[in-house]
N, C-alpha and C positions, 0 to 999 in steps of 0.2 A: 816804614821799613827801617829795620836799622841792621847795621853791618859791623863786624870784627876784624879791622884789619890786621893781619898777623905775618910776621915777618918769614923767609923763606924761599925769595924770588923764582928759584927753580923745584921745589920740591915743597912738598903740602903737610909733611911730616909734623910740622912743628903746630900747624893748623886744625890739623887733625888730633892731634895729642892734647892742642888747646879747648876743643870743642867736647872730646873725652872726660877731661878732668873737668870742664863746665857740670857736664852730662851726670856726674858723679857729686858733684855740689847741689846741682837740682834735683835728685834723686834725693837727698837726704834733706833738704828742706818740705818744712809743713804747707799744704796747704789749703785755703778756703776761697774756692768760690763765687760760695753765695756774697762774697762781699767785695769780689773782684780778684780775688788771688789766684787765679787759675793759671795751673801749671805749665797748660797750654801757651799762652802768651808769653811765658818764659823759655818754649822748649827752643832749641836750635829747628830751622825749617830747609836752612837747606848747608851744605859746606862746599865751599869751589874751590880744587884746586889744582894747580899746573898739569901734575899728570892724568887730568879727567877732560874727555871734551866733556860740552855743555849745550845740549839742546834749547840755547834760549827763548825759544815760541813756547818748548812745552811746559820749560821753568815756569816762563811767565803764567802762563794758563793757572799752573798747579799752585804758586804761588798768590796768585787772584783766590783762587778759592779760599784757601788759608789765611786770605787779610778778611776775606768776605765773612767768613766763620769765624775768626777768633780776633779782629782786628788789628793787627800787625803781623811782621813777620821778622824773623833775626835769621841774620844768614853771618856763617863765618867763612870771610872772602882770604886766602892765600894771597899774597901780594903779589903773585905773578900769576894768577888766574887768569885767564883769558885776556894775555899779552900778544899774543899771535891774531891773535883776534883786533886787537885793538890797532897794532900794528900796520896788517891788513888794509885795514879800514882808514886811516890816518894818509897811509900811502895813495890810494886809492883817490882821496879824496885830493891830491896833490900836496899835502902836509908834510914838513919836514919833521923827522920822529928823530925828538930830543936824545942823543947819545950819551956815556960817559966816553973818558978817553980811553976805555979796555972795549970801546964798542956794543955796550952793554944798553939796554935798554932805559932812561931814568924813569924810575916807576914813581917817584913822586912828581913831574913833569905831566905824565900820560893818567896819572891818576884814574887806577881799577875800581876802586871801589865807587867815584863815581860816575865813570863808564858805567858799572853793571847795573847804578842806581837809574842811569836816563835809558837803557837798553831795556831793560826788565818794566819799566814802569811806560812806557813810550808802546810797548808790546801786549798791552792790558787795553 
């Protein structure tokens, strides 16, 4: 699996716009195949971002299939993707959730991208 972490804590805009202009680069590349180039293995498979929730049982399923058929998958992850999530879960577990001094979440602390890597793969 592999993941694009992309900045934007609260809003996916920037993730989205990044995944876009990907989308518009692989569109206009050649390719082949019969020798391994398949566009497939390039495309984006899934984009996560704050204002979306995220069914992750069904990800995980849909995302199985997609590593099963094409061998990997690229997902482009918003930096504050499934932070409530993470949050949650950290608290829960009795964890103390690393702050800034504005009270802010530290998302390189809590590290999303690879939460969604042990979540998603843990759920396969």
């Amino acid at each position: 699996m592999s993941s694009s972490e992309s900045s934007g804590r609260n809003c996916g805009w920037l993730t989205a716009a990044t995944a876009g202009a990907y989308r518009e680069w692989l569109n206009a590349q050649e390719w082949v195949p019969e020798i391994g180039l398949d566009k497939r293995a390039w495309d984006i498979h899934a984009v996560y971002v704050p204002e979306m929730a995220i069914d992750l049982e069904a990800e995980a399923t849909r995302l199985k299939a997609v590593m099963d058929e094409i061998g990997n998958v690229n997902i482009f992850l918003s930096e504050g993707a499934g932070v409530p999530s993470i949050v949650a879960e950290l608290e829960a577990a009795g964890q103390e959730v690393p702050r800034d001094a504005f009270g802010h979440v530290k998302l390189d602390k809590i590290n999303p991208g690879q939460w969604f890597g042990l979540i998603l793969s843990s759920l396969t």
